[in-house]
PyMOL Python script that loads the backbone (N, CA, C, O; Angstrom):
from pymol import cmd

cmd.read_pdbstr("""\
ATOM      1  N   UNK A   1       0.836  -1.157   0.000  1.00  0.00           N
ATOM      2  CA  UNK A   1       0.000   0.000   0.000  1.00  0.00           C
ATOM      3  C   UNK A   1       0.889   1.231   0.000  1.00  0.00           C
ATOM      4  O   UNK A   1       2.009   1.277   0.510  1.00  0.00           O
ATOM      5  N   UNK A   2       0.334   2.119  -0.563  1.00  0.00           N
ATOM      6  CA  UNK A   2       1.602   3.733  -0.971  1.00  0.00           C
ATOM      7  C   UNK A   2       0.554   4.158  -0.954  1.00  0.00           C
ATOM      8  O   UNK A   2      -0.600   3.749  -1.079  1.00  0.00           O
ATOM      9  N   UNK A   3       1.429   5.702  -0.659  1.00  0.00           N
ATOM     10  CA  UNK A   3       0.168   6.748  -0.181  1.00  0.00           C
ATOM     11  C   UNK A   3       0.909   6.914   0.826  1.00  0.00           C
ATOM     12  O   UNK A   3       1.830   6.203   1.229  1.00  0.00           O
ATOM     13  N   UNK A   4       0.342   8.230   1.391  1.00  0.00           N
ATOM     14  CA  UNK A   4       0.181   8.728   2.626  1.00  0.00           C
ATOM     15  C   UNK A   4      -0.761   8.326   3.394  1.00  0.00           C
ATOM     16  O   UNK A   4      -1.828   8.110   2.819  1.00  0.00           O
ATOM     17  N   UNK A   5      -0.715   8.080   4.962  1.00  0.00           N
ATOM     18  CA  UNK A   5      -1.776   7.183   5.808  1.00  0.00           C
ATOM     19  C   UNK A   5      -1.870   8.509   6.520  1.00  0.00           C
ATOM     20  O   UNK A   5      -1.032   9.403   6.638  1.00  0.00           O
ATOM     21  N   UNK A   6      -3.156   8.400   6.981  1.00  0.00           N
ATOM     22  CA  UNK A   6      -3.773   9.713   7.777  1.00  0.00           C
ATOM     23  C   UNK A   6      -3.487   9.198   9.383  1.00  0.00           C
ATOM     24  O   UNK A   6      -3.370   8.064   9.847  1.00  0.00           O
ATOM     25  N   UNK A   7      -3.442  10.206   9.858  1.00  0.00           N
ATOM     26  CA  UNK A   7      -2.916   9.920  11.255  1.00  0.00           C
ATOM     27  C   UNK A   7      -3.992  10.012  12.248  1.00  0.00           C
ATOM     28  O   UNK A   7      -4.750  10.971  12.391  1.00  0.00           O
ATOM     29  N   UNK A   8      -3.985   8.856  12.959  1.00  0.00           N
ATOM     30  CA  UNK A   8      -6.048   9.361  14.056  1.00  0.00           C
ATOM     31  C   UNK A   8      -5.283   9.739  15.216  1.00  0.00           C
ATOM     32  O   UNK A   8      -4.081   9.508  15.080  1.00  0.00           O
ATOM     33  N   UNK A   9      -5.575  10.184  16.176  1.00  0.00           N
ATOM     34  CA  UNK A   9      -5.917  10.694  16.974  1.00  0.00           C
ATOM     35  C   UNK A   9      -5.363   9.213  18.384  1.00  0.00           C
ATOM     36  O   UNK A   9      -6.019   8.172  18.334  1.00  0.00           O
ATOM     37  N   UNK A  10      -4.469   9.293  19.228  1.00  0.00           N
ATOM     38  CA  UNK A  10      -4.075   8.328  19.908  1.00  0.00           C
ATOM     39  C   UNK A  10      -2.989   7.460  19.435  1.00  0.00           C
ATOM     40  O   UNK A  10      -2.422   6.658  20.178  1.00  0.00           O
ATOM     41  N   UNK A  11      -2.651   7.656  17.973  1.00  0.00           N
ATOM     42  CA  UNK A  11      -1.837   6.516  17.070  1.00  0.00           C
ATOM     43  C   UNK A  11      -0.403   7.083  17.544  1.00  0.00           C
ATOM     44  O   UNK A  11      -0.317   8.235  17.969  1.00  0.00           O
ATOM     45  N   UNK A  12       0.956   6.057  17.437  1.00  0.00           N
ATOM     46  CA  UNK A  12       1.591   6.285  18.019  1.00  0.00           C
ATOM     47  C   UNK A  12       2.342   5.889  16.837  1.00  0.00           C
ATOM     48  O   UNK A  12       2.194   5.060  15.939  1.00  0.00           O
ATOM     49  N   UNK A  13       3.552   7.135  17.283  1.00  0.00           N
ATOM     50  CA  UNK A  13       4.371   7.186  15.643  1.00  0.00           C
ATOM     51  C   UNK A  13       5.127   5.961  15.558  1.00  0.00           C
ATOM     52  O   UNK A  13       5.378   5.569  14.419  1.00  0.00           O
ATOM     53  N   UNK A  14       5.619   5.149  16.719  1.00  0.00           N
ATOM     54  CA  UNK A  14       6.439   4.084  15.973  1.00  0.00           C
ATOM     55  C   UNK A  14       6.378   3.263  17.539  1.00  0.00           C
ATOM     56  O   UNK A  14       6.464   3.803  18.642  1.00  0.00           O
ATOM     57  N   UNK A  15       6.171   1.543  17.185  1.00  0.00           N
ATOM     58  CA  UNK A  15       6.488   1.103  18.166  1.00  0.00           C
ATOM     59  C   UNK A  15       6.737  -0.368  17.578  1.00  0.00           C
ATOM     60  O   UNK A  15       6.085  -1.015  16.758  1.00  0.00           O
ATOM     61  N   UNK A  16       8.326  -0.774  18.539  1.00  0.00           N
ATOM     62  CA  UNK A  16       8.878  -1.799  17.560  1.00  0.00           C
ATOM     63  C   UNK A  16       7.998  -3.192  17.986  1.00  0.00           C
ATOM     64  O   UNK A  16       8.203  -4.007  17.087  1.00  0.00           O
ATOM     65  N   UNK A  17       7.332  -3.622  18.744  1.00  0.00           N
ATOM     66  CA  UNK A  17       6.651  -4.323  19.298  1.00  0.00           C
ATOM     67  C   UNK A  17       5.643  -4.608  18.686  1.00  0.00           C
ATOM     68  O   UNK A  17       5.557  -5.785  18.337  1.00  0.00           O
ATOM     69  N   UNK A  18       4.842  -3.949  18.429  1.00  0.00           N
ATOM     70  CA  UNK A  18       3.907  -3.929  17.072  1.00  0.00           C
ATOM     71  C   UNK A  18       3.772  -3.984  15.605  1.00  0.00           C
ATOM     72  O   UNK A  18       2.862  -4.479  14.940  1.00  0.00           O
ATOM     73  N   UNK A  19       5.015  -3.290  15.165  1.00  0.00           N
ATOM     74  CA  UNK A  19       5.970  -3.272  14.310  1.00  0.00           C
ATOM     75  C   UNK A  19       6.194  -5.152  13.690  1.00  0.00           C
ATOM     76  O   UNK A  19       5.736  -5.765  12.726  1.00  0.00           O
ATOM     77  N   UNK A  20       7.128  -5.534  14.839  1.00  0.00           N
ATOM     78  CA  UNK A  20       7.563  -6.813  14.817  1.00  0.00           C
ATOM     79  C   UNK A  20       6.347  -7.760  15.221  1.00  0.00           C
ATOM     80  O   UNK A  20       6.739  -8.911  15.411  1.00  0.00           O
ATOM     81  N   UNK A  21       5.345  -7.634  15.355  1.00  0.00           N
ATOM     82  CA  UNK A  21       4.301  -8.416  15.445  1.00  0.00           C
ATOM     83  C   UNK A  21       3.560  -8.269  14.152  1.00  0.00           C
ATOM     84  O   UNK A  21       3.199  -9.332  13.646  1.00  0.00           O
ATOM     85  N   UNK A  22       3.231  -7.050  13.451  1.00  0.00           N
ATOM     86  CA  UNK A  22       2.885  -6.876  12.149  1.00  0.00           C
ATOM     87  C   UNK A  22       3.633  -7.402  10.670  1.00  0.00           C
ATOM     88  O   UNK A  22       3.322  -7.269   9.486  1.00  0.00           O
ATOM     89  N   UNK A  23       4.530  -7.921  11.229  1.00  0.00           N
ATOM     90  CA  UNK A  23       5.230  -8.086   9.918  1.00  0.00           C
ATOM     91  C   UNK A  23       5.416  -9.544   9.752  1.00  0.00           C
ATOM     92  O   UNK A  23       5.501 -10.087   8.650  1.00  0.00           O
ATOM     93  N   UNK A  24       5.498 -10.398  11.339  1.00  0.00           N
ATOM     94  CA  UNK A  24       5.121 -11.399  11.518  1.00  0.00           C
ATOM     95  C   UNK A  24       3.911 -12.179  10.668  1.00  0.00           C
ATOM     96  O   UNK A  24       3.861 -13.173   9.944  1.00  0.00           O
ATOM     97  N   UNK A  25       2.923 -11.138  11.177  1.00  0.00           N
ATOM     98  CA  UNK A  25       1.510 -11.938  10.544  1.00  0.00           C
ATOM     99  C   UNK A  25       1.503 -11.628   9.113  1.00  0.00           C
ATOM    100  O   UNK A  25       0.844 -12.336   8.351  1.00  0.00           O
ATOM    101  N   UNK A  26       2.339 -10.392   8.580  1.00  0.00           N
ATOM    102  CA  UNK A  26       1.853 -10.361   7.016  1.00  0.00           C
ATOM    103  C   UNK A  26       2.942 -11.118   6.290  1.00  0.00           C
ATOM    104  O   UNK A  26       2.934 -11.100   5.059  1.00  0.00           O
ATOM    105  N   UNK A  27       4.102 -11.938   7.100  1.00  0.00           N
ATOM    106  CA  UNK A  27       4.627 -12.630   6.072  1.00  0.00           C
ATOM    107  C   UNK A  27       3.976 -14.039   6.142  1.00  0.00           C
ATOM    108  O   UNK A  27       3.839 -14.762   5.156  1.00  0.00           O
ATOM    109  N   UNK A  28       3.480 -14.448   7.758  1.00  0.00           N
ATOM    110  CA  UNK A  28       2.406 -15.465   7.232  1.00  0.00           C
ATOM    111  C   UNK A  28       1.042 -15.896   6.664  1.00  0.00           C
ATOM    112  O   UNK A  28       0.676 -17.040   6.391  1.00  0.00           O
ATOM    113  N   UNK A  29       0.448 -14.879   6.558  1.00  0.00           N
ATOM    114  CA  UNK A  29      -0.684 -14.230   6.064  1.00  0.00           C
ATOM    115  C   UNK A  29      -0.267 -14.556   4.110  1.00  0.00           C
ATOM    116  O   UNK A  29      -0.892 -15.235   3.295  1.00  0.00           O
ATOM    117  N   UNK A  30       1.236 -13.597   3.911  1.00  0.00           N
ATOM    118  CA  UNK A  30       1.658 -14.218   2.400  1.00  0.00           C
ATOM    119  C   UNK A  30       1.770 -15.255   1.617  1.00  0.00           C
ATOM    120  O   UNK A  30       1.428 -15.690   0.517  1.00  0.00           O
ATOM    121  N   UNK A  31       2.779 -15.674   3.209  1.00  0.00           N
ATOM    122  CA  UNK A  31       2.834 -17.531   2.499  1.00  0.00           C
ATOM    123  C   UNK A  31       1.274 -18.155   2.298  1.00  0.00           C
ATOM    124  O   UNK A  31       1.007 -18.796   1.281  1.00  0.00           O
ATOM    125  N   UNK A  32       0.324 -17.927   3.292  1.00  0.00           N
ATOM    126  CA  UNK A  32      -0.917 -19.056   3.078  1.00  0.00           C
ATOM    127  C   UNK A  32      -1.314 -18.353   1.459  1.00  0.00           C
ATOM    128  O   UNK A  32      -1.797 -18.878   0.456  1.00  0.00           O
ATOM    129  N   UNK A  33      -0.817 -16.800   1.776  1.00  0.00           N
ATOM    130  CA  UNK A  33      -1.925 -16.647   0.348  1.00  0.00           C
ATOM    131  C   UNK A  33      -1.496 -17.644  -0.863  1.00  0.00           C
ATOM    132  O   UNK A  33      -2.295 -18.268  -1.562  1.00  0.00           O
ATOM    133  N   UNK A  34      -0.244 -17.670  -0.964  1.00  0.00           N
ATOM    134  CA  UNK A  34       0.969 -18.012  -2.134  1.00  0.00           C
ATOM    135  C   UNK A  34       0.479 -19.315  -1.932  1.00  0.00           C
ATOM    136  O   UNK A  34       0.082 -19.692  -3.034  1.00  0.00           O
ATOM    137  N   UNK A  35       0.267 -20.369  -0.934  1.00  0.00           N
ATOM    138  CA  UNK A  35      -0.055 -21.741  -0.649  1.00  0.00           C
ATOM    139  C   UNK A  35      -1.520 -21.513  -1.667  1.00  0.00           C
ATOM    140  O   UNK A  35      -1.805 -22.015  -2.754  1.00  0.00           O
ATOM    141  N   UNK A  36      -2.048 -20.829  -1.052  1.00  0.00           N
ATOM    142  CA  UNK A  36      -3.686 -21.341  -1.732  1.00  0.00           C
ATOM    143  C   UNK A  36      -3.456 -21.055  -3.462  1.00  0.00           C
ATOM    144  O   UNK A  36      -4.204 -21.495  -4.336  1.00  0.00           O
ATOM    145  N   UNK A  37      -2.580 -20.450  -3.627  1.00  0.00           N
ATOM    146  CA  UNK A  37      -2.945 -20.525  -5.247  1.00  0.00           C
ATOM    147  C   UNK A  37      -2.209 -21.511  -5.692  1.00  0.00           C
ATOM    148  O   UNK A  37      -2.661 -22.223  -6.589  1.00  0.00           O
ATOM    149  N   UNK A  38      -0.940 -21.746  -5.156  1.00  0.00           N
ATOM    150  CA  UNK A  38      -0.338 -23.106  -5.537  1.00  0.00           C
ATOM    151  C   UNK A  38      -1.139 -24.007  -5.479  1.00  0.00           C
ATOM    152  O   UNK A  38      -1.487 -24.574  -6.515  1.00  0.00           O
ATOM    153  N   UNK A  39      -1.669 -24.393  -4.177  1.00  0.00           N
ATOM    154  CA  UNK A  39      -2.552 -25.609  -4.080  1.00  0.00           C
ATOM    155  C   UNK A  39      -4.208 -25.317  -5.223  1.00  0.00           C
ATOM    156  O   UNK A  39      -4.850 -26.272  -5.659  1.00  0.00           O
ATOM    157  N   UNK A  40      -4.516 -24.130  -5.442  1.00  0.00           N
ATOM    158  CA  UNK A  40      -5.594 -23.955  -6.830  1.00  0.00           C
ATOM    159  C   UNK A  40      -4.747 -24.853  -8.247  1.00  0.00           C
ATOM    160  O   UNK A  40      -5.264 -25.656  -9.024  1.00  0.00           O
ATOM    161  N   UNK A  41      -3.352 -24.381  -8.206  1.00  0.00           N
ATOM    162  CA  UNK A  41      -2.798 -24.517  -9.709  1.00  0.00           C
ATOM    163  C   UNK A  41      -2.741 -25.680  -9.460  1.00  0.00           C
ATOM    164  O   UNK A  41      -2.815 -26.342 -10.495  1.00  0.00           O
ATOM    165  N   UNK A  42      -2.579 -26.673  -7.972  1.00  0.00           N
ATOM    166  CA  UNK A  42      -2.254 -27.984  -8.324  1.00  0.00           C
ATOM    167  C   UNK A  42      -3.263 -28.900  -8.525  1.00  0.00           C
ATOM    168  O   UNK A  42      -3.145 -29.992  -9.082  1.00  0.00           O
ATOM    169  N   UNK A  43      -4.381 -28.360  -7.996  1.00  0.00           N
ATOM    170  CA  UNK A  43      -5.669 -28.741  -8.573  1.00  0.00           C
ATOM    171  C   UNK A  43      -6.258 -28.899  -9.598  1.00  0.00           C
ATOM    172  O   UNK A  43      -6.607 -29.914 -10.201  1.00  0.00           O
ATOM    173  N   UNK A  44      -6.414 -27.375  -9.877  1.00  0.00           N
ATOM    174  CA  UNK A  44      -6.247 -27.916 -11.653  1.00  0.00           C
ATOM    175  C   UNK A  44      -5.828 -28.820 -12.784  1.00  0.00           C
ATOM    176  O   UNK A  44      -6.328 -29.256 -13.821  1.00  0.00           O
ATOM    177  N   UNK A  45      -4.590 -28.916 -12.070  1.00  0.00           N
ATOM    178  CA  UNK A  45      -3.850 -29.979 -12.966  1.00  0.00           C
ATOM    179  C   UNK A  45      -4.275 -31.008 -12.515  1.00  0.00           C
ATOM    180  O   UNK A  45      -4.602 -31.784 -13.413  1.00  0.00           O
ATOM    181  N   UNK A  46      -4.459 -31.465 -11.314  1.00  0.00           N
ATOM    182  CA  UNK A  46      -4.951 -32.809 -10.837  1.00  0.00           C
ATOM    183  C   UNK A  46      -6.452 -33.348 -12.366  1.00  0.00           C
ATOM    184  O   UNK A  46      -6.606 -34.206 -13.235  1.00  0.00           O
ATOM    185  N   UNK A  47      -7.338 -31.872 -11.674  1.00  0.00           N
ATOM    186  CA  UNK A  47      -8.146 -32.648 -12.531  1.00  0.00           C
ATOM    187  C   UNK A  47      -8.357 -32.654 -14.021  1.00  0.00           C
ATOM    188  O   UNK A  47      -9.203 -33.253 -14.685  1.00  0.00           O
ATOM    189  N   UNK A  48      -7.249 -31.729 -14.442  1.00  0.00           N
ATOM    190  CA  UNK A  48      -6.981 -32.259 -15.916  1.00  0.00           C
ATOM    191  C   UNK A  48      -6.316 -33.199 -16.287  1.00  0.00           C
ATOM    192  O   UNK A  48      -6.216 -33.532 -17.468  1.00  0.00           O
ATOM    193  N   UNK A  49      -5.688 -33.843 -15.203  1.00  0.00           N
ATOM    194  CA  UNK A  49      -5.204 -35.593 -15.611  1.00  0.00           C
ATOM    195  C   UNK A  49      -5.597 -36.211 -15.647  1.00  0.00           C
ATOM    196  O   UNK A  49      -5.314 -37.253 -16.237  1.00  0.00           O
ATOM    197  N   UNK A  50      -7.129 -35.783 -14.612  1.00  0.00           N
ATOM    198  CA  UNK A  50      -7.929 -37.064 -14.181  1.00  0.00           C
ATOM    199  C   UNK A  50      -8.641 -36.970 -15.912  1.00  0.00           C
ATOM    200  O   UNK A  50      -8.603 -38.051 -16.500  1.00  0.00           O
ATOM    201  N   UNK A  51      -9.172 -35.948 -16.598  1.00  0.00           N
ATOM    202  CA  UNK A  51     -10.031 -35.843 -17.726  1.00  0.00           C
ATOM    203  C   UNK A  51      -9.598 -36.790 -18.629  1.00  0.00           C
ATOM    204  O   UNK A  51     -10.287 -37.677 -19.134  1.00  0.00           O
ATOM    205  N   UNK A  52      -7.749 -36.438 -18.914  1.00  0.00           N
ATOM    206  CA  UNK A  52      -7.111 -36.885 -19.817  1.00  0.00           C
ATOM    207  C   UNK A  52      -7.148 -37.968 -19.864  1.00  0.00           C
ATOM    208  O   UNK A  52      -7.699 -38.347 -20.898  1.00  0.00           O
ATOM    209  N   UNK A  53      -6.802 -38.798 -19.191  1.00  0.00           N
ATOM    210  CA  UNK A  53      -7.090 -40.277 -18.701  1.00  0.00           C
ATOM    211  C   UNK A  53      -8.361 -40.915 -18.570  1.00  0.00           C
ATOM    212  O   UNK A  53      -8.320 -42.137 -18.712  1.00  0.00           O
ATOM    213  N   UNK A  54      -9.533 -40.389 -18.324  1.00  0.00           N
ATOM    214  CA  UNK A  54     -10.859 -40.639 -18.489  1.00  0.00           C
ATOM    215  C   UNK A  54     -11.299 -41.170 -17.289  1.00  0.00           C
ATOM    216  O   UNK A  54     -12.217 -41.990 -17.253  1.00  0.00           O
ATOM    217  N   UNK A  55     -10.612 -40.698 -16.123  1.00  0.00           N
ATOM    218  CA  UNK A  55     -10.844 -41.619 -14.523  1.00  0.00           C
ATOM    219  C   UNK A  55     -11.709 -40.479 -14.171  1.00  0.00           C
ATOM    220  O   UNK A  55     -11.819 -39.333 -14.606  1.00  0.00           O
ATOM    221  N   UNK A  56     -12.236 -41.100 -13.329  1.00  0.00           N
ATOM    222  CA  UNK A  56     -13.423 -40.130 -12.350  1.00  0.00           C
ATOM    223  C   UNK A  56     -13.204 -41.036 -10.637  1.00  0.00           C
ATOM    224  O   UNK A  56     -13.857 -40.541  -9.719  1.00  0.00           O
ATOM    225  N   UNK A  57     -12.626 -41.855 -10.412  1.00  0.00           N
ATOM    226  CA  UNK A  57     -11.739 -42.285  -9.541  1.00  0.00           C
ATOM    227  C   UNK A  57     -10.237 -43.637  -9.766  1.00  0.00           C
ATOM    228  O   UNK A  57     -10.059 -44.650 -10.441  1.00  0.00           O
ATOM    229  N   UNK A  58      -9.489 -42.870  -8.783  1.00  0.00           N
ATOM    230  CA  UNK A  58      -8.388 -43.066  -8.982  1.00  0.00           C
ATOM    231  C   UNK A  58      -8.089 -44.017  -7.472  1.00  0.00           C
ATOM    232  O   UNK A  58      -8.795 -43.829  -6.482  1.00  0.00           O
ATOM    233  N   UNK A  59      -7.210 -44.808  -7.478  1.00  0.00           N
ATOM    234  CA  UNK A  59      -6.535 -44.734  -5.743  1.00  0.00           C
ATOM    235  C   UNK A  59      -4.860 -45.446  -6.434  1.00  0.00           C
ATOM    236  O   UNK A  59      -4.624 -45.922  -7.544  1.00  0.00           O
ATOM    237  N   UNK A  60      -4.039 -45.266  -5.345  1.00  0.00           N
ATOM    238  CA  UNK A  60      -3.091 -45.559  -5.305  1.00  0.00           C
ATOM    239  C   UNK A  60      -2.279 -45.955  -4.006  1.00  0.00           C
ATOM    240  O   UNK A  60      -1.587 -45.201  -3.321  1.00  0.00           O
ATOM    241  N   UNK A  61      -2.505 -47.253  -3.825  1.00  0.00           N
ATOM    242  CA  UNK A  61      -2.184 -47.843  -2.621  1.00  0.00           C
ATOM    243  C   UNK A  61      -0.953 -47.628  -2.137  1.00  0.00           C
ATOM    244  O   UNK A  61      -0.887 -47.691  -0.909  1.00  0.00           O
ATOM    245  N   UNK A  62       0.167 -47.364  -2.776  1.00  0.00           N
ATOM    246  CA  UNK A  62       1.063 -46.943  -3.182  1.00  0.00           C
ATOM    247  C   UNK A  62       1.503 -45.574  -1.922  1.00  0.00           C
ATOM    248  O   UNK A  62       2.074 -45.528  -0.833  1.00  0.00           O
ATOM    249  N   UNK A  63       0.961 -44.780  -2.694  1.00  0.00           N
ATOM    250  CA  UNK A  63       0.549 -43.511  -2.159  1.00  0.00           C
ATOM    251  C   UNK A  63      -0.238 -43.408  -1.068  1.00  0.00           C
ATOM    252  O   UNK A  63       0.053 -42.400  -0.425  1.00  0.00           O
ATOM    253  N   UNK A  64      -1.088 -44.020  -0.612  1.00  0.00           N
ATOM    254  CA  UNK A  64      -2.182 -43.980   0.265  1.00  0.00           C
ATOM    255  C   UNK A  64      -3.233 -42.963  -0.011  1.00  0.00           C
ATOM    256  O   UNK A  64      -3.856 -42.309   0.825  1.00  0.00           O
ATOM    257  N   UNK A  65      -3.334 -42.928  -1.252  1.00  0.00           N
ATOM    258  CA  UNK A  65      -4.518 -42.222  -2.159  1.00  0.00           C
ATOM    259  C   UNK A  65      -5.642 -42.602  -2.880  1.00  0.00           C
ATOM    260  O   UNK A  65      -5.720 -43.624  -3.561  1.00  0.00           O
ATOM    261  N   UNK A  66      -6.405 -41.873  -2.743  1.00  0.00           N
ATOM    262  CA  UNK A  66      -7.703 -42.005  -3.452  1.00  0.00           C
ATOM    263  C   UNK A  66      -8.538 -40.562  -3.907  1.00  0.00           C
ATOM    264  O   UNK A  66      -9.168 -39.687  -3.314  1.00  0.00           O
ATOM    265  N   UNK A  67      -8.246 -40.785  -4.967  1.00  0.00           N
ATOM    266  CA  UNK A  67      -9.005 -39.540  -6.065  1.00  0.00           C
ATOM    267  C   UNK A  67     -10.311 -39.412  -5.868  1.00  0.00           C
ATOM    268  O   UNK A  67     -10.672 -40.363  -5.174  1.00  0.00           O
ATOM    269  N   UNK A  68     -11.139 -38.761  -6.112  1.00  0.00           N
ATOM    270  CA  UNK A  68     -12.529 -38.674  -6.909  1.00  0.00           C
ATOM    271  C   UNK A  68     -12.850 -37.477  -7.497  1.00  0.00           C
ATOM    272  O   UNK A  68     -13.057 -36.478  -6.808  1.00  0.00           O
ATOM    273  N   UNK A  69     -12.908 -37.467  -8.571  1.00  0.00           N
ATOM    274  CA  UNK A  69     -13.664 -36.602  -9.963  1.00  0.00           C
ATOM    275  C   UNK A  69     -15.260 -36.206  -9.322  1.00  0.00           C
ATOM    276  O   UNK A  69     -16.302 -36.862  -9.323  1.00  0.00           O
ATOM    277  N   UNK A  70     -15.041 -35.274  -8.959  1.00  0.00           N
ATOM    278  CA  UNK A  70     -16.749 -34.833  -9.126  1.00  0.00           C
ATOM    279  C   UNK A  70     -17.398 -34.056  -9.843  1.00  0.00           C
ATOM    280  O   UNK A  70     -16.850 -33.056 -10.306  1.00  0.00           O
ATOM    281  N   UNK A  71     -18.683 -34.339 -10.088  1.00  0.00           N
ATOM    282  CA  UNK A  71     -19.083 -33.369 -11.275  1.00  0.00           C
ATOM    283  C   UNK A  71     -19.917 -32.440 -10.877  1.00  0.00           C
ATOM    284  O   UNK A  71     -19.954 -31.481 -11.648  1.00  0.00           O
ATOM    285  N   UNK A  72     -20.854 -32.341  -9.622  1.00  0.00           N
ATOM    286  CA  UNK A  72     -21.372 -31.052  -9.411  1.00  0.00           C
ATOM    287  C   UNK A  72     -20.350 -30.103  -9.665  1.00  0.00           C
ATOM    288  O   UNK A  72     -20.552 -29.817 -10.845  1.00  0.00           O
ATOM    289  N   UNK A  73     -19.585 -29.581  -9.363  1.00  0.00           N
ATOM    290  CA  UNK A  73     -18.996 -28.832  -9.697  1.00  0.00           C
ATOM    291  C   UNK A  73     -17.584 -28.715  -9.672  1.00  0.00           C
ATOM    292  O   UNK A  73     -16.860 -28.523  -8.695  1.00  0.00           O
ATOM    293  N   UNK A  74     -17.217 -28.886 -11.129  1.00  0.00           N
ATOM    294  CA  UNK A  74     -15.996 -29.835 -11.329  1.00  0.00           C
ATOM    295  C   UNK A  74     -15.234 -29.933  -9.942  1.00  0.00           C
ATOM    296  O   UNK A  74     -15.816 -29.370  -9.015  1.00  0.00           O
ATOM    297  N   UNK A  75     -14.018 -30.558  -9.639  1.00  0.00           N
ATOM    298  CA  UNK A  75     -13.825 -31.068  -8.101  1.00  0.00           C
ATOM    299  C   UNK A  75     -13.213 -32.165  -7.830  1.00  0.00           C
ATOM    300  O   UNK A  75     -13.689 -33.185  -8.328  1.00  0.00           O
ATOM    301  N   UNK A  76     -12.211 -32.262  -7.127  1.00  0.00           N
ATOM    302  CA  UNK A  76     -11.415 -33.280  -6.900  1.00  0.00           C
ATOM    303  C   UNK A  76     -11.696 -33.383  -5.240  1.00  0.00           C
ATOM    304  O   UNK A  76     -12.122 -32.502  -4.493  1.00  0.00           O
ATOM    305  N   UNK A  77     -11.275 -34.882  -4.901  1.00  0.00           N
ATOM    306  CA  UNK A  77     -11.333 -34.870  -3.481  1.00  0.00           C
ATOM    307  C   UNK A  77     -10.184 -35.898  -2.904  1.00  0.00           C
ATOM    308  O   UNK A  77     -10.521 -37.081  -2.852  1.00  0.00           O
ATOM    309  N   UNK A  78      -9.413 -35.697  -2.650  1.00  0.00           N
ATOM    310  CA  UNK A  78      -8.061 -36.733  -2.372  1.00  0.00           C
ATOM    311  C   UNK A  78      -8.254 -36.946  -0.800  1.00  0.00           C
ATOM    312  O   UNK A  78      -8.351 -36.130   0.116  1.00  0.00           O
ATOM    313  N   UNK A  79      -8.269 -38.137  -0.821  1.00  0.00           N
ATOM    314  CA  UNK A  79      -8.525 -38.561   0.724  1.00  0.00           C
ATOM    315  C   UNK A  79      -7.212 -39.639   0.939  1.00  0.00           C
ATOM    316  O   UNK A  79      -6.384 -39.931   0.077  1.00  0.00           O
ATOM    317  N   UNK A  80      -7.261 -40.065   2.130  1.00  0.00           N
ATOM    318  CA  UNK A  80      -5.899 -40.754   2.506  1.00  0.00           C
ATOM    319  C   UNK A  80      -6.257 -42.453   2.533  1.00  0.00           C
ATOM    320  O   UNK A  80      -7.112 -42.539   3.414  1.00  0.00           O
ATOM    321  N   UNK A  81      -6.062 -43.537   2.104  1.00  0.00           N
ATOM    322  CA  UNK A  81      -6.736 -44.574   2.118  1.00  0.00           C
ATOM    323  C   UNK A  81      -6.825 -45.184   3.360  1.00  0.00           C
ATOM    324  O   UNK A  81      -5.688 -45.124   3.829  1.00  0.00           O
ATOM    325  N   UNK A  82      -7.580 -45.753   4.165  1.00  0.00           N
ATOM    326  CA  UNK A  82      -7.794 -46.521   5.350  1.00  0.00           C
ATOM    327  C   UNK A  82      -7.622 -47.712   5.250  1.00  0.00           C
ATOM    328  O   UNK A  82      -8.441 -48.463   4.720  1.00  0.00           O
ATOM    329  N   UNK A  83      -6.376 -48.125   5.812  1.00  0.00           N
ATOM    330  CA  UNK A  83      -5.951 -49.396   6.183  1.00  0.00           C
ATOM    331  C   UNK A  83      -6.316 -49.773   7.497  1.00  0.00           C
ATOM    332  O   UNK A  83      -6.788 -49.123   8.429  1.00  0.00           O
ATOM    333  N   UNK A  84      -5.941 -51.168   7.352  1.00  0.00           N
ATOM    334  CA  UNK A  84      -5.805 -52.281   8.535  1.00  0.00           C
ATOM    335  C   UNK A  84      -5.000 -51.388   9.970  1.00  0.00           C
ATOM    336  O   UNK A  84      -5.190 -51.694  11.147  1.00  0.00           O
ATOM    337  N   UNK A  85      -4.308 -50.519   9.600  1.00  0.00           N
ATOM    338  CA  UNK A  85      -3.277 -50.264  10.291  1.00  0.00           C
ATOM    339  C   UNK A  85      -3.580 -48.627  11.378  1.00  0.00           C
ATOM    340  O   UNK A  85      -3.129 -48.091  12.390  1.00  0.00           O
ATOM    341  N   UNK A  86      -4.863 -48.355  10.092  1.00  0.00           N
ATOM    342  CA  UNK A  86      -5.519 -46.572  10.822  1.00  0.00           C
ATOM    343  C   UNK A  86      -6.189 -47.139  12.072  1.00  0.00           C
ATOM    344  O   UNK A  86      -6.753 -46.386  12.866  1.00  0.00           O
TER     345      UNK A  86
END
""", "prot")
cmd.dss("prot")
cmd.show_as("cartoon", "prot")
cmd.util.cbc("prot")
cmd.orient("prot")
């Protein structure tokens, strides 16, 4: 944000405590943002593999995965597979 910030009434010109607590939350505040679009882009691709391939479920025991293609509104749902062992 640029610009000039208007000054209210009680605000205090500098305090490193707040400061260092603010910068805290907006670099983690960044990363989740940066996470959620990664995890959008990886979605996407998920379910354009699933198209390409013609699956509407997948699992991979392997992995401990299980796909599903949904179609209300296109949609993937990756769940963790349940073994003997959960």
């Amino acid at each position: 944000m640029t610009g000039s910030t208007e000054k209210f009434e009680g605000m205090e010109e500098h305090n490193d405590e707040v400061t260092k607590a603010a910068v805290k939350y907006r670099k983690a505040r960044d990363t989740r943002m940066d996470m959620n679009r990664k995890e959008a882009d990886r979605k996407s691709e998920l379910i354009e593999q699933m198209k390409k391939h013609e699956l509407t479920v997948y699992e991979d025991s392997d992995e401990n995965l299980l796909v599903e293609l949904t179609e209300i509104e296109v949609n993937v749902k990756v769940k963790k597979l349940e073994t003997e062992e959960d």
